[in-house]
ROVOLUM-32603 format. One record per residue (C-alpha): residue number from 1; x, y, z. Coordinates in Angstrom, 2 decimals, always signed. Example, Ala and Ser with C-alpha at 12.3 -4.5 7.8 and 13.67 -1.06 7.14 Angstrom:
+-----+---------+---------+---------+
!   k !      c1 !      c2 !      c3 !
+-----+---------+---------+---------+
!   1 !  +12.30 !   -4.50 !   +7.80 !
!   2 !  +13.67 !   -1.06 !   +7.14 !
+-----+---------+---------+---------+
***
This chain:
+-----+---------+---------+---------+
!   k !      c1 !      c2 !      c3 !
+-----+---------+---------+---------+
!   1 !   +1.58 !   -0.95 !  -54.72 !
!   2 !   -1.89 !   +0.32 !  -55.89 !
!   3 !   -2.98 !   +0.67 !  -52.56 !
!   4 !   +0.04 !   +2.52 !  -51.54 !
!   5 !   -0.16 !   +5.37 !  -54.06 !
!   6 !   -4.17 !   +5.69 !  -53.60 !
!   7 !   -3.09 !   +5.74 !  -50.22 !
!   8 !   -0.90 !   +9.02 !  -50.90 !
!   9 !   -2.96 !  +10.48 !  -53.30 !
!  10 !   -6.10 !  +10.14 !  -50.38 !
!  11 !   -3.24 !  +11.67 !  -48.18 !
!  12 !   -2.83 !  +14.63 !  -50.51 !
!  13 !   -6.49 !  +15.46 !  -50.89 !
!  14 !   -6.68 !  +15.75 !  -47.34 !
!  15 !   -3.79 !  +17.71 !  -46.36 !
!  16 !   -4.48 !  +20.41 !  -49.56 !
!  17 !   -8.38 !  +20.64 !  -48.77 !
!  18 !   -7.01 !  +21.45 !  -44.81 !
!  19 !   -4.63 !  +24.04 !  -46.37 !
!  20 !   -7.68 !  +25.63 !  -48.50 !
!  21 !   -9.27 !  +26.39 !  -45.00 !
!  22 !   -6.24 !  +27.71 !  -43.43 !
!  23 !   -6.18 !  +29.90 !  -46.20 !
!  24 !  -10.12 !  +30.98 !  -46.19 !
!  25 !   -9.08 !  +31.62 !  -42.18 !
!  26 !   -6.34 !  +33.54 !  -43.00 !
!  27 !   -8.37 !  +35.78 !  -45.82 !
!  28 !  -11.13 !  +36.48 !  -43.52 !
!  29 !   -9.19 !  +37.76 !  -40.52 !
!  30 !   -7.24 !  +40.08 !  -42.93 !
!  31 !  -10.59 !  +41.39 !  -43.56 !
!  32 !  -11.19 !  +40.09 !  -46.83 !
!  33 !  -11.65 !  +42.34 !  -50.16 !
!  34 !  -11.33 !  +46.02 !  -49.25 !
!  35 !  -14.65 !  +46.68 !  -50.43 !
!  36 !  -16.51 !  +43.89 !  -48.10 !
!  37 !  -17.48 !  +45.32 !  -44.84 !
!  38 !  -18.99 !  +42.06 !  -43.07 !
!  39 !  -19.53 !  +44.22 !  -40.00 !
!  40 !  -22.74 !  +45.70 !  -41.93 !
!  41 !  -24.03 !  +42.03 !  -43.28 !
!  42 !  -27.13 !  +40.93 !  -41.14 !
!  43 !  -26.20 !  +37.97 !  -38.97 !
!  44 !  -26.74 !  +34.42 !  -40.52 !
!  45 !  -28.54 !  +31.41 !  -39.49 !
!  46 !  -26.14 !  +28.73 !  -39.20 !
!  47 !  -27.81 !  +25.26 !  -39.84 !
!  48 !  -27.29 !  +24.95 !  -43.50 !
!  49 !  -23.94 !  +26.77 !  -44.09 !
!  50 !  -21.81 !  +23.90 !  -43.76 !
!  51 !  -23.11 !  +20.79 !  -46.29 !
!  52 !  -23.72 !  +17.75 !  -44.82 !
!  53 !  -22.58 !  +19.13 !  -41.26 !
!  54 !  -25.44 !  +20.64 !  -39.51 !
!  55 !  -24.90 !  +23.91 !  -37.80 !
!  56 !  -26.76 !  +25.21 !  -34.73 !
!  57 !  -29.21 !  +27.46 !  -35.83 !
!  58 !  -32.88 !  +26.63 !  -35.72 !
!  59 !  -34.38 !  +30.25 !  -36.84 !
!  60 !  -36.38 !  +32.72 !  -35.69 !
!  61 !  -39.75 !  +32.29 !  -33.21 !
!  62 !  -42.72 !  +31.50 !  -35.16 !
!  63 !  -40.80 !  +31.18 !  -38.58 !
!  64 !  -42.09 !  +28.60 !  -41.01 !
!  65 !  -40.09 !  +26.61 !  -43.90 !
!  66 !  -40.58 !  +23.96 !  -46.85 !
!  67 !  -38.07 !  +22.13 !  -47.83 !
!  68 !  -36.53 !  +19.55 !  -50.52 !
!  69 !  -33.49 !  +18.08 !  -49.34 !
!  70 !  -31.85 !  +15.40 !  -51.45 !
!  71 !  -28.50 !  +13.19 !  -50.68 !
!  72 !  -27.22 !  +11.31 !  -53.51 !
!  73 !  -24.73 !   +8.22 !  -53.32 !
!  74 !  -22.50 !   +7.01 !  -55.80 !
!  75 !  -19.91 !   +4.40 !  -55.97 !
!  76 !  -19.83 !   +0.70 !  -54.63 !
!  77 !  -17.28 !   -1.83 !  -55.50 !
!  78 !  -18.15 !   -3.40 !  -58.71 !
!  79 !  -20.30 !   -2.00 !  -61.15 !
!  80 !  -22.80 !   +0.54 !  -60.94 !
!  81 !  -24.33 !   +2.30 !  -58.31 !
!  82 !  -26.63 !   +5.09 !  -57.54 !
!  83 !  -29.17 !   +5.89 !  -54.95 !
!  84 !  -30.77 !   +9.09 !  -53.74 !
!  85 !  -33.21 !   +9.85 !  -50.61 !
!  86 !  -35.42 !  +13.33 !  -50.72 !
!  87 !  -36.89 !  +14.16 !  -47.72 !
!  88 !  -40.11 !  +16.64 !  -48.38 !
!  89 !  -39.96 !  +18.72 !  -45.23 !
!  90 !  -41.87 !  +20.88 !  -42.99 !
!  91 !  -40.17 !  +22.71 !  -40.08 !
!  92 !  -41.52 !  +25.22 !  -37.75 !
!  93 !  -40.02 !  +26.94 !  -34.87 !
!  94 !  -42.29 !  +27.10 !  -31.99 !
!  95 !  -40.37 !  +28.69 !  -29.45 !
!  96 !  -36.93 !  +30.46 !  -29.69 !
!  97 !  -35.09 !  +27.43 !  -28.45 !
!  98 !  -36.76 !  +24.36 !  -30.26 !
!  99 !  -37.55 !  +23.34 !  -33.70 !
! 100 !  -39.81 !  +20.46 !  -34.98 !
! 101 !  -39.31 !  +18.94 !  -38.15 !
! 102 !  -41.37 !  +16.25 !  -40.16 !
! 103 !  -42.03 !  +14.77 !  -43.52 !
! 104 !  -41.91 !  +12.27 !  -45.92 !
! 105 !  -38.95 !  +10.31 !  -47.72 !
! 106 !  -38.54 !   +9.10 !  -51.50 !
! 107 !  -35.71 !   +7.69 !  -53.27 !
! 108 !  -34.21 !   +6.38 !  -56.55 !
! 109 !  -31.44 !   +3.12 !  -57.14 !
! 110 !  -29.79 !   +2.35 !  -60.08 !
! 111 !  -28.00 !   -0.49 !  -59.13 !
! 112 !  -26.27 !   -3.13 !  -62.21 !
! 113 !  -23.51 !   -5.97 !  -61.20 !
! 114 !  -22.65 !   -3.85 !  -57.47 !
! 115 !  -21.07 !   -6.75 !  -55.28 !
! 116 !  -23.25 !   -8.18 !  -52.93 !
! 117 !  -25.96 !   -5.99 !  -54.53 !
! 118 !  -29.03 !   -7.12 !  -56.77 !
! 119 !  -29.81 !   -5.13 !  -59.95 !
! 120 !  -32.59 !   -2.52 !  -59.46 !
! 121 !  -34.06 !   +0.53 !  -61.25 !
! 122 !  -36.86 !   +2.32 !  -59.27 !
! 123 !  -38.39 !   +5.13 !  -58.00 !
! 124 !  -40.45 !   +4.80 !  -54.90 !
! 125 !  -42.31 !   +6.14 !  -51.55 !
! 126 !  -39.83 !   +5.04 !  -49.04 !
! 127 !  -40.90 !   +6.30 !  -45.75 !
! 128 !  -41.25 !   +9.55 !  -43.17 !
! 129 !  -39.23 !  +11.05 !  -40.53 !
! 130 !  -39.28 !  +13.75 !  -37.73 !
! 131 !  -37.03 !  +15.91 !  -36.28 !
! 132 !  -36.57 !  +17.53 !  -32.51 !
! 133 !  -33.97 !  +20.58 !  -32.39 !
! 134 !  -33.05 !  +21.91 !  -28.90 !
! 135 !  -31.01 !  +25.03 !  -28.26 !
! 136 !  -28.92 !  +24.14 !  -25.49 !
! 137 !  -26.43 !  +26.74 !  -25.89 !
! 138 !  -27.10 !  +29.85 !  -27.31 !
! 139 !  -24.38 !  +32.35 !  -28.70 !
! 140 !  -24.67 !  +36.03 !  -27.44 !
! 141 !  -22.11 !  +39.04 !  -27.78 !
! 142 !  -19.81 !  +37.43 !  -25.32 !
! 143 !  -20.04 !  +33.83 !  -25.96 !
! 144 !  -19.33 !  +33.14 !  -30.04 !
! 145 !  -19.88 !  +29.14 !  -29.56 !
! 146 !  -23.45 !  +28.02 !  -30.10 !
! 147 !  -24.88 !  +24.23 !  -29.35 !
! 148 !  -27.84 !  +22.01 !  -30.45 !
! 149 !  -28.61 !  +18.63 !  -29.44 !
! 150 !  -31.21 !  +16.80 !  -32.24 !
! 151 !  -33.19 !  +13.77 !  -32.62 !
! 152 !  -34.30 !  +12.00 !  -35.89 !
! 153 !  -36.49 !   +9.03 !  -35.47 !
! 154 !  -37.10 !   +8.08 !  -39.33 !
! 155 !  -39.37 !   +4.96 !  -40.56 !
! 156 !  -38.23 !   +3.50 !  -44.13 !
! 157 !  -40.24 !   +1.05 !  -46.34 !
! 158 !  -36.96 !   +0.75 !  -48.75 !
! 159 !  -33.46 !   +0.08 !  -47.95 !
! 160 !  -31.61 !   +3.34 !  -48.86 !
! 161 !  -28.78 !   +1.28 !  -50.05 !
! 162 !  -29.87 !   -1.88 !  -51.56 !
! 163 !  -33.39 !   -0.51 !  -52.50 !
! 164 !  -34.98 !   -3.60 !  -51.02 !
! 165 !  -38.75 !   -3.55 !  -49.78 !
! 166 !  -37.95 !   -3.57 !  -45.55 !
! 167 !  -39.15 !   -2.45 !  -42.22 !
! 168 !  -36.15 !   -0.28 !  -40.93 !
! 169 !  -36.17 !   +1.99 !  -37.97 !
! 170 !  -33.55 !   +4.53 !  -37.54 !
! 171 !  -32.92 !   +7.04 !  -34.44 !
! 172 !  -30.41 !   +9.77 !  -35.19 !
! 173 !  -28.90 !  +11.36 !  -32.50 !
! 174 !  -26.59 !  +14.78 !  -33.00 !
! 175 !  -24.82 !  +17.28 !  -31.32 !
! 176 !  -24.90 !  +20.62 !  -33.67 !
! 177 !  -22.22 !  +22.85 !  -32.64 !
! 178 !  -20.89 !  +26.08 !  -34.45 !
! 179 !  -18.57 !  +28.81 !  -33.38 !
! 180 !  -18.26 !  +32.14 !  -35.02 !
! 181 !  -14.52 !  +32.84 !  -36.05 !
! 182 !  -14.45 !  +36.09 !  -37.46 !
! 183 !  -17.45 !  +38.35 !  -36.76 !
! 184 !  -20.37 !  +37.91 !  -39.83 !
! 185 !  -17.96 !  +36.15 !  -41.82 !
! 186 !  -15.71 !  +32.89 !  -41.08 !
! 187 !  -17.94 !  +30.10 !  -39.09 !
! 188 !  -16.59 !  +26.56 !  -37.89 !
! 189 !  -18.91 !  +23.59 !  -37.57 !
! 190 !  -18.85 !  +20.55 !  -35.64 !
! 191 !  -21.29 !  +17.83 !  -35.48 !
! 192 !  -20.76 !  +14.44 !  -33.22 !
! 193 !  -23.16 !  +11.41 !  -34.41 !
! 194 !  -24.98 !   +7.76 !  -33.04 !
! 195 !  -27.03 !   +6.58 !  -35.18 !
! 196 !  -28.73 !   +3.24 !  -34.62 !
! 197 !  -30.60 !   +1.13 !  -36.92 !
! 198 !  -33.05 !   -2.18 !  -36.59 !
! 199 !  -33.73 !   -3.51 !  -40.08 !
! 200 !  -36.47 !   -6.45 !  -40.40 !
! 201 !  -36.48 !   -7.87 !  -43.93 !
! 202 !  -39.03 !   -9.58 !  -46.26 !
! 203 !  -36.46 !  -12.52 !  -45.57 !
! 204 !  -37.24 !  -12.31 !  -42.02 !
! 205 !  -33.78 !  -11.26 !  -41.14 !
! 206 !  -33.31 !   -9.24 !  -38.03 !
! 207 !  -30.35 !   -6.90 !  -38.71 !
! 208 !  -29.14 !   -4.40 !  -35.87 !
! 209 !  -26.30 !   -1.90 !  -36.67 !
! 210 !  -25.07 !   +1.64 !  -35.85 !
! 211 !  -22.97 !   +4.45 !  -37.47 !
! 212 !  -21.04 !   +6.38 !  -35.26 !
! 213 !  -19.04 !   +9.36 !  -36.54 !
! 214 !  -17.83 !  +13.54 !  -36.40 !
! 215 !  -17.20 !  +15.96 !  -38.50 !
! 216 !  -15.84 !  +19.50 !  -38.81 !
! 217 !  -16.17 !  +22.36 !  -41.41 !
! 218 !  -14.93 !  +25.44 !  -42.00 !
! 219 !  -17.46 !  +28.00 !  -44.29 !
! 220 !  -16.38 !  +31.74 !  -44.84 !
! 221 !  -18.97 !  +34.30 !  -46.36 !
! 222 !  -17.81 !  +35.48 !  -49.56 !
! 223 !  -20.67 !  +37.84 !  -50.13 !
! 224 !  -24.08 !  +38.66 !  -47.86 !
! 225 !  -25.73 !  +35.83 !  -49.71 !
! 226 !  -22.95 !  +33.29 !  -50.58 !
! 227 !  -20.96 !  +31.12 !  -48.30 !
! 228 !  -18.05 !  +28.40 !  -49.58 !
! 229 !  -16.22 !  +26.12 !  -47.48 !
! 230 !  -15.37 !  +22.48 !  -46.95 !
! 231 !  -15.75 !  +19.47 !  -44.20 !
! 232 !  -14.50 !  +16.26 !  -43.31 !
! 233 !  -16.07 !  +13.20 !  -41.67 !
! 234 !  -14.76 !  +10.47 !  -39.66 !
! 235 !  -17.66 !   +7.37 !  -39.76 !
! 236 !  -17.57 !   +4.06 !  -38.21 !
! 237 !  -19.76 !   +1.15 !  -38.73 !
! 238 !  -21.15 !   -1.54 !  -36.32 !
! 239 !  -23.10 !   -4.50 !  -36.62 !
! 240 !  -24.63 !   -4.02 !  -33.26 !
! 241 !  -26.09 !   -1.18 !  -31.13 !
! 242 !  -23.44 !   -1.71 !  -28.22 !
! 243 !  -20.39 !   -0.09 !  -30.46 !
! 244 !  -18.98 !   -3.55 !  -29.83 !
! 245 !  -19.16 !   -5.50 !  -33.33 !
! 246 !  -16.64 !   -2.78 !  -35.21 !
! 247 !  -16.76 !   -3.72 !  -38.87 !
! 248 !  -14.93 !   -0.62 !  -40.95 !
! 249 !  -14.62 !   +2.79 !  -41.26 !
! 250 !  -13.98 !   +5.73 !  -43.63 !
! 251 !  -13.26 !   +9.55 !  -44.42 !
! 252 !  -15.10 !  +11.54 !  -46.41 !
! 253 !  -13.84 !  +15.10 !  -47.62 !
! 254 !  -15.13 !  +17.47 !  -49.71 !
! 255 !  -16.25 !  +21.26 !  -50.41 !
! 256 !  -19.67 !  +23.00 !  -49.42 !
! 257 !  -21.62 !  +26.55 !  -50.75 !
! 258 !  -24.59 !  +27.89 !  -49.42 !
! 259 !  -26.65 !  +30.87 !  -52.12 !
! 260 !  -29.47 !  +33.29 !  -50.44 !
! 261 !  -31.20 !  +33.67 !  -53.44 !
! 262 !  -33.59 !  +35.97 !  -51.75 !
! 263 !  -34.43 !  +36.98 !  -47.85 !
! 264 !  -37.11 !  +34.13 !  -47.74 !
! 265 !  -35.25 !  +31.48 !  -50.44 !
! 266 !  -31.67 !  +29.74 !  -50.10 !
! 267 !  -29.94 !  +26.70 !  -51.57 !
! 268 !  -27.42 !  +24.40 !  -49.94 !
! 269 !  -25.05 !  +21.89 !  -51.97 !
! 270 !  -22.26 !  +19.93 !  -50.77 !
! 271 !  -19.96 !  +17.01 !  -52.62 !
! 272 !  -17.88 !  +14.60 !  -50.09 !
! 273 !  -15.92 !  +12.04 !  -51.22 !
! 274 !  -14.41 !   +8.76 !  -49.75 !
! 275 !  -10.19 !   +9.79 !  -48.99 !
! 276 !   -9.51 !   +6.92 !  -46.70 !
! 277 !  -11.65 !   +3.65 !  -46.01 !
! 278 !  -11.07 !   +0.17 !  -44.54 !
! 279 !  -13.17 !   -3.00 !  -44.39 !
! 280 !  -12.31 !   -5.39 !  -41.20 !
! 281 !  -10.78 !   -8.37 !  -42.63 !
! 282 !  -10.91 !   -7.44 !  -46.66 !
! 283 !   -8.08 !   -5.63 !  -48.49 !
! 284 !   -9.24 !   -3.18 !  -50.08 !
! 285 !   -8.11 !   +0.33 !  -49.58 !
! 286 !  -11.80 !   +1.88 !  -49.50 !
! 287 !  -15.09 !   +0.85 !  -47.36 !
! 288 !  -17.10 !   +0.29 !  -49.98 !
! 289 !  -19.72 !   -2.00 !  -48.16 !
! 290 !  -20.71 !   +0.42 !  -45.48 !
! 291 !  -20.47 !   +3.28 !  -46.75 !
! 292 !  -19.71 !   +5.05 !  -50.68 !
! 293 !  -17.32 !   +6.56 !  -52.59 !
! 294 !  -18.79 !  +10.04 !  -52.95 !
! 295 !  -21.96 !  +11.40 !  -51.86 !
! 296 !  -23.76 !  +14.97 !  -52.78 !
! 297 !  -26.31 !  +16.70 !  -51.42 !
! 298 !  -28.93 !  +19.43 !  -52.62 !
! 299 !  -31.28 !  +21.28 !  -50.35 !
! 300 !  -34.11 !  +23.86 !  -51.51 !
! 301 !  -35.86 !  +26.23 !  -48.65 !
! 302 !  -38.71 !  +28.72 !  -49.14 !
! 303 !  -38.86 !  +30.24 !  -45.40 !
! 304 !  -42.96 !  +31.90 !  -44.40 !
+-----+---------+---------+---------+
***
C-alpha cells in the first residue's frame, strides 16, 4: 500500500513539474512581460543553462574560464548519507569548435548506519579529470538545433559513493544537444549518456559497471542574466560494460536557475530528486543502491 501511494505521489511530481514547462513554453511564446524585449538580449551560451544537463555551447575562440563545480548526494536506504565531489576546473577554447577541460577532484562523505555502507567522515584529494568538447553541429540563423559530442576520462583515488580508498577509472561519453525555442529566450536541452567504470579495490576486487541514461530540460530566460527551468533523467545501471548485466534504474526530476552576475561571472544550481526507482530483484519502490534520492549541484565561473 505504501508503495502504491509513493508510487502516485512520484506520479504527481512528474506530471505537475511537465505542466510547469508547458506553462514556461506557453509564457515565452506569448512574449513574456510587456516590458521584456528578448529580441535586444545578447545571445547566450548554452552549456550551463540547464543544471545537471549539459547544453551545447563551448564559448567563444580563445576564451578562458575557472571553475568550482560541486554535486552533492543525499539519501541512501538506511541511515545517513552525504557525499559531495568538486571538480577545480580549467577550460579553454582553442578553436571555435573544441573545448578542453581539466582539473582536479575533491570530495566529502558523511556516511552513519547506510545499508551496505561503512561509517565515514572525511574530506579528501580524490582524483583529476579532463574533458574534450567537439562542436559537431553548430546553430546559425536557419538551423536553431545545436550538437556536441564530449569525452570525460576521470581518475579517482576515493569511491564517490562509499568514500573508500580505490583505483577507479571512468570514461564519460555525451551527446550535448540544445535547440532554441523561442528566439533569446525559451531553450530545450537534451543530453544522451554511457558511462563506463573499472573499479580495482584495496580488497583486490575487480568491479566493472556502466550507467547509461538521457535527459531533457526545458530553461526560459526570465531576465538578460537569469534563467529558471527544470529537467528530468532516465538512468540505468549495469554491472558490466556490455549493457548486458541490467541491475536497476531510476528518475530523477527537479528544477534548475542559472544568475549572470556580471559579463565575465555566472552561477549555476540545480536540485533533482529520485520520482521513480527500482532495484532488480528487491522491493523497494526507490533505487537506492545505484543511485540517490536527491542530488544538487553548484557551479561558480569567472570567464578571462
Amino acid at each position: 500500500m505504501r508503495q502504491t501511494i509513493g508510487r502516485v505521489r512520484h506520479s504527481s511530481a512528474l506530471m505537475g513539474a511537465f505542466i510547469v514547462l508547458i506553462g514556461l513554453s506557453g509564457f515565452a511564446r506569448a512574449g513574456g512581460p510587456a516590458s521584456s524585449d528578448a529580441s535586444s538580449w545578447r545571445e547566450i551560451e548554452t552549456k550551463y543553462i540547464f543544471g545537471f544537463t549539459t547544453g551545447s555551447g563551448i564559448g567563444i575562440e580563445g576564451e578562458k574560464e575557472f571553475t568550482t563545480d560541486t554535486i552533492g548526494r543525499f539519501g541512501k536506504r538506511g541511515g545517513r548519507y552525504s557525499a559531495t565531489e568538486t571538480k577545480y576546473e580549467f577550460e579553454f577554447t582553442p578553436s571555435q569548435f573544441v573545448q578542453i577541460e581539466f582539473g582536479a577532484l575533491g570530495s566529502t562523505h558523511d556516511i552513519r548506519n547506510a545499508t551496505d555502507l561503512d561509517d565515514r567522515r572525511q574530506v579528501a584529494f580524490s582524483g583529476g579529470f579532463g574533458e574534450f568538447r567537439y562542436l559537431a553541429l553548430e546553430r546559425t540563423s536557419n538551423n536553431p538545433l545545436s550538437v556536441t559530442l564530449a569525452f570525460e576520462p576521470t581518475v579517482r583515488l576515493v569511491d564517490e559513493t562509499s568514500g573508500e580508498r580505490v583505483h577507479n577509472y571512468e570514461f564519460e561519453t555525451t551527446l550535448n544537444a540544445d535547440l532554441e525555442l523561442v528566439r533569446n529566450r525559451l531553450f530545450a536541452g537534451f543530453n544522451l549518456l554511457y558511462e563506463p567504470e573499472y573499479t580495482h579495490t584495496l580488497l583486490d576486487e575487480t568491479i566493472r559497471e556502466t550507467k547509461l541514461g538521457g535527459s531533457a530540460a526545458l530553461s526560459f530566460r526570465l531576465t538578460p542574466n537569469v534563467l529558471i527551468g527544470a529537467e528530468v533523467w532516465y538512468l540505468r545501471h549495469y554491472d558490466d560494460f556490455a549493457l548486458s548485466a541490467f541491475t536497476g534504474d531510476a528518475v530523477m526530476l527537479g528544477p534548475t536557475l542559472f544568475v549572470r552576475f556580471t559579463p565575465k561571472m555566472f552561477m549555476t544550481a540545480a536540485w533533482n530528486t529520485q520520482v521513480w526507482g527500482r532495484e532488480v530483484s528487491s522491493p523497494f519502490s526507490l533505487n537506492l543502491a545505484e543511485f540517490q534520492r536527491n542530488r544538487a549541484k553548484l557551479k561558480f565561473a569567472v570567464e578571462f
